[in-house]
C-alpha positions in Angstrom: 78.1 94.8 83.8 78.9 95.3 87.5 76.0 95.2 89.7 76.8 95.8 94.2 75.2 93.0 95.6 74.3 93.8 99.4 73.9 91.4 101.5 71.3 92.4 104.3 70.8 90.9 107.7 67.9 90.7 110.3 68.6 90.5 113.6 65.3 89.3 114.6 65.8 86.2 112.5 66.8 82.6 112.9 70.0 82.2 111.3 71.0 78.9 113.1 69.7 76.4 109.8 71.0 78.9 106.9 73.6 77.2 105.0 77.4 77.9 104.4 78.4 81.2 102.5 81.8 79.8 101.7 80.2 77.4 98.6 78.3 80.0 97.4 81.4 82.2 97.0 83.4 79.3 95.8 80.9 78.9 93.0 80.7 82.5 91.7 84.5 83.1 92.1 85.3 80.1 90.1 82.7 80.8 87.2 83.9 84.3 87.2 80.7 86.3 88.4 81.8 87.3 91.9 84.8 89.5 91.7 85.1 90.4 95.5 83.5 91.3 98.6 83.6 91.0 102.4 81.1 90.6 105.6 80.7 93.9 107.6 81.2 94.4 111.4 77.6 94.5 113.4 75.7 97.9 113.1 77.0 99.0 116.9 80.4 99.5 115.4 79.5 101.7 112.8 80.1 105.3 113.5 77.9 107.8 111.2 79.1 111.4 110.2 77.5 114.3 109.1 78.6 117.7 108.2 76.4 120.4 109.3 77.6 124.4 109.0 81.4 123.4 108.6 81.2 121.5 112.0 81.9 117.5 111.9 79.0 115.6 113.7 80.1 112.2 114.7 77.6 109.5 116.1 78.1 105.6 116.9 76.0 103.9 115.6 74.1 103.2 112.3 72.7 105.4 110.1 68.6 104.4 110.8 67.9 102.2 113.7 66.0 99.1 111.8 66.2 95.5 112.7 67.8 95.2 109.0 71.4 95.9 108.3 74.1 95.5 105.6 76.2 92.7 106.7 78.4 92.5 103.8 78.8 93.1 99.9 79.7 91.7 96.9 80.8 92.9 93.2 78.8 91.1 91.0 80.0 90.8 87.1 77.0 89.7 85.5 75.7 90.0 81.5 72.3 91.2 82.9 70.2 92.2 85.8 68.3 88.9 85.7 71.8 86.8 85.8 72.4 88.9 88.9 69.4 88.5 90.4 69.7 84.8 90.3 73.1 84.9 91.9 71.5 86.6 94.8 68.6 84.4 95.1 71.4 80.9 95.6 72.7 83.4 98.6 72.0 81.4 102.3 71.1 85.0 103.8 68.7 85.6 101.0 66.7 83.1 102.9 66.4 84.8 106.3 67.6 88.5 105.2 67.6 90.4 101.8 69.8 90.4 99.1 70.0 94.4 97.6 71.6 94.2 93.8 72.1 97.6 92.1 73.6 98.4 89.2 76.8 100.4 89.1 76.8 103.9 87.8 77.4 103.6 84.0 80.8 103.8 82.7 80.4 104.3 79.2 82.7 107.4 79.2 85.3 106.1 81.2 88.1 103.5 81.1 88.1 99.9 81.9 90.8 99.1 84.8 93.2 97.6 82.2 93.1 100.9 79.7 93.9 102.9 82.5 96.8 101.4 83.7 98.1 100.8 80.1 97.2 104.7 79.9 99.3 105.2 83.1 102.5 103.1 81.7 102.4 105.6 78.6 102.4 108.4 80.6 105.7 106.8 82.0 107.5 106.8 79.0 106.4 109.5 78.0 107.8 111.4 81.4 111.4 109.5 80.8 111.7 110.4 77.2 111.4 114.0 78.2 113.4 113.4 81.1 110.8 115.1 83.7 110.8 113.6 86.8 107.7 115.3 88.4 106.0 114.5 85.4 107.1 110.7 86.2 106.1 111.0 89.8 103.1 111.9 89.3 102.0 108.1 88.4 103.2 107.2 92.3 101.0 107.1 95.2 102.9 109.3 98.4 103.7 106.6 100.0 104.8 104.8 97.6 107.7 101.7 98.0 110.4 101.2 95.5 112.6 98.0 95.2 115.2 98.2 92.8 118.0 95.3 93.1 120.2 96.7 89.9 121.4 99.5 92.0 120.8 98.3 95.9 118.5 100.9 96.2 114.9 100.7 98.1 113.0 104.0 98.6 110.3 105.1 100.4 108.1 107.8 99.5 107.9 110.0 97.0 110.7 112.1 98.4 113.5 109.3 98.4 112.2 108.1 95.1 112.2 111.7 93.6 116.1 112.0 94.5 116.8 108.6 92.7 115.1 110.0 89.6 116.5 113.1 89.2 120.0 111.6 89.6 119.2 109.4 86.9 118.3 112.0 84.6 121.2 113.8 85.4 123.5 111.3 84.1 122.1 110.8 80.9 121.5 113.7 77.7 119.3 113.6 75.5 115.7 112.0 75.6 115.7 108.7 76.9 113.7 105.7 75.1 111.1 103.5 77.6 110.7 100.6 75.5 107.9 98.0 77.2 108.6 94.5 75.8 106.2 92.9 77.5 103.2 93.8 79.8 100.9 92.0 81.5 98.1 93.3 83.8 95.9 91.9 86.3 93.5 93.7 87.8 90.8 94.3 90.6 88.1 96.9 91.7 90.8 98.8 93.9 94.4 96.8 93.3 96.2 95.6 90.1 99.3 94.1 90.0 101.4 94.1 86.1 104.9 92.2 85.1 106.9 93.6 82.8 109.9 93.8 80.7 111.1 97.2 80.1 114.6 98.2 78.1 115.5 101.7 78.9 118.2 103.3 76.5 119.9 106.7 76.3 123.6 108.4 76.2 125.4 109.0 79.6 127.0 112.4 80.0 130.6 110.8 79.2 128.9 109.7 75.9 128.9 105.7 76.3 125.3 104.2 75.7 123.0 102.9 78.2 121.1 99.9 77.3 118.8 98.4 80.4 116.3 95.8 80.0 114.8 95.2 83.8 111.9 93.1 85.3 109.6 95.4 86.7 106.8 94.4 89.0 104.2 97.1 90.0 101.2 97.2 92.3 98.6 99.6 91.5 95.9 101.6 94.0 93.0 102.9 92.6 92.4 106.2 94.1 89.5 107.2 93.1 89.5 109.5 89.9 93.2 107.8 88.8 95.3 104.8 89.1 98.7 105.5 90.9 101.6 103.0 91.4 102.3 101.9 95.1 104.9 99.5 95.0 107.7 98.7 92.3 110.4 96.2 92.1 112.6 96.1 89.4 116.0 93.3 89.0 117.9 93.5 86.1 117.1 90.9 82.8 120.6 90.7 81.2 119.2 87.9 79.0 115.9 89.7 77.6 117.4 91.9 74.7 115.8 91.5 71.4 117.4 89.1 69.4 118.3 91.4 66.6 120.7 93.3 69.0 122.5 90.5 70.5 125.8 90.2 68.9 
């Protein structure tokens, strides 16, 4: 289970004998518990924001004036709240500040990072059997950034990309077969990155067969409710057909 580990500060405190955070983080990172995190700026650069009546209230400054503060955070992956608990206690702040650890929100109806973007892939192949481009780019982020080396091509934006796409569709009839050979994913709270072979076969419009088989390396943005592909690079893999179709 995930548990937010925040890491909070006192400015009234003598922090001049606490100990090195970077073992600490060595530690957890190696043995797996500490997925990520990052120190915060002080509380005078925060900026707080409230909506009152439709109108947008800024003020700079924290939230609650308090000689505490969030400094930083850490995601925790942890089998219980006590394993947690004792990760927070080895923290050097917890000795002159507080350590906060709270449980994420449970996910038992919702995907893992790695279904998701499995989930994500099918819905690609799904798109180019139909041949529906909007349908396809509708896994891509806006601003997306497409590297493709078989045709010389880089695009981006959703725009560029959606040109390339429907040109490609054009030139083939029929449905076309997304065939993933091989996928694997690696994956974060917000970014995943997954390699790939993927053989792509149809019938061009003159009636000679297409038969593709690409290296495809995607970056993935978590945005929120969905997974959406930000960057894809793709280079041709003349040598990757199954065996059974090599002559």
């Amino acid at each position: 289970m995930k548990y937010m580990l925040l890491v909070c500060g006192d400015d009234t405190a003598d922090a001049s004998g606490m100990a090195p955070v970077e073992p600490w983080v060595e530690e957890l990172g190696d043995r797996g518990v500490r997925l990520h995190g990052h120190r915060l700026a002080l509380p005078s650069e925060a900026v707080t924001v409230r909506v009152r009546g439709g109108e947008v209230l800024r003020t700079d400054g924290p939230f609650a004036e308090t000689k505490e503060y969030v400094a930083g955070f850490d995601v925790l992956e942890c089998d219980s709240l006590e394993e947690a608990v004792a990760a927070a206690a080895k923290h050097p702040v917890a000795t002159i500040g507080a350590m906060e650890v709270r449980p994420f929100w449970p996910m038992w109806d919702e995907e893992d990072e790695e279904t998701s973007i499995r989930r994500l892939d099918a819905e690609l192949t799904e798109a180019a059997r139909e041949r529906d481009a909007e349908r396809m780019l509708a896994c891509y982020a806006p601003d997306a950034e497409i590297f493709h080396l078989a045709d010389g091509g880089q695009r981006q934006g959703l725009d560029a990309f959606r040109k390339a796409v429907e040109n490609e569709f054009a030139a083939v009839t029929g449905p076309v077969t997304r065939e993933v050979l091989e996928l694997r994913i690696h994956t974060d709270e917000s970014i995943a990155f997954a390699h790939a072979l993927v053989r792509t076969r149809a019938t061009r419009t003159d009636g000679t067969p297409l038969d593709d088989v690409l290296r495809v390396t995607t970056g993935y943005r978590n945005a929120g409710l969905r997974w959406l592909i930000t960057h894809e690079h793709l280079s041709p893999a003349p040598d990757a057909h199954p065996a059974k179709d090599r002559p």
